[in-house]
N, C-alpha and C positions, 0 to 999 in steps of 0.2 A: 401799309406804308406808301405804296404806290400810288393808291388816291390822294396822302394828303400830298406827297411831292407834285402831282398834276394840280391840283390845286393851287397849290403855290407860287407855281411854275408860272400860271395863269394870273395870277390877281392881280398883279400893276396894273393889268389891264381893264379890270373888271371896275378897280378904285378911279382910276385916269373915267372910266365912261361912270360914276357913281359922280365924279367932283365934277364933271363936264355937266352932267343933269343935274348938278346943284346948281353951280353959277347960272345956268340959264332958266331958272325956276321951274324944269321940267319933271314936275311932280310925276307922271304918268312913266316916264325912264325910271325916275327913280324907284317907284314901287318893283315894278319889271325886276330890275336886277336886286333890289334887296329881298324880291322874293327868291329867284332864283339862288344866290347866296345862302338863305337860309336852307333852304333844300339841301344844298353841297353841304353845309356845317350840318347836316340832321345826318345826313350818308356820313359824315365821319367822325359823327358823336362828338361836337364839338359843338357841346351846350352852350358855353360864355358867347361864339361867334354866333348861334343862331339867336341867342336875345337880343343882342346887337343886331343882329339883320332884321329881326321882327319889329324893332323898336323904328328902326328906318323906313319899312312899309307900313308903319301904321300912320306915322308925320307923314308920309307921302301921299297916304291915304286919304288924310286931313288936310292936306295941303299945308303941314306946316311946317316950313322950312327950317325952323331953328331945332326943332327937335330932327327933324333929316341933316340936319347939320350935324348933332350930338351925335346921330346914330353910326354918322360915318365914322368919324371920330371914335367912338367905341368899336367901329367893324377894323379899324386901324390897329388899336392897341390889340385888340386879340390874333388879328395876324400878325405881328411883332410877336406875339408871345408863340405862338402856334410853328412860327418859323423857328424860333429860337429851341425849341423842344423839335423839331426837326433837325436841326443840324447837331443838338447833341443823342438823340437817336444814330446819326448817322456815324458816330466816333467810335 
């Protein structure tokens, strides 16, 4: 439980430098952190957030933006869910 709250803890910030490397078309940031990401969502067995991360370094990888678009978007909705199942954890 302690890693996904660190996790959590952490992520605006991780999103704010994922959207920052989007708008400025820096493919090369983006892969970096959606690999990394996927790492952290493999440490805490959160299969849906590491497809979503894989899906964003492979468009990164391709250089293709709209699918690094999607994938953030996707790495969104599952930290919405991911948070929400943490806070009723925590009740």
């Amino acid at each position: 439980m302690k890693l996904l709250h660190d996790f959590l803890k952490n992520v605006d910030s991780r999103l704010k430098l994922l959207a920052g490397a989007l708008a400025v078309a820096d493919c090369e940031a983006l892969r970096r952190e959606a690999h990394s990401m996927k790492g952290a969502a493999a440490v805490l067995a959160a299969t849906p957030l590491k497809t979503a991360a894989e899906l964003l370094e492979e468009g990164a990888k391709s250089g293709d933006l709209v699918e690094g678009a999607k994938g953030i978007r996707a790495i969104e909705r599952e930290i919405a869910l991911l948070t929400t199942f943490c806070g009723k954890l925590q009740q």
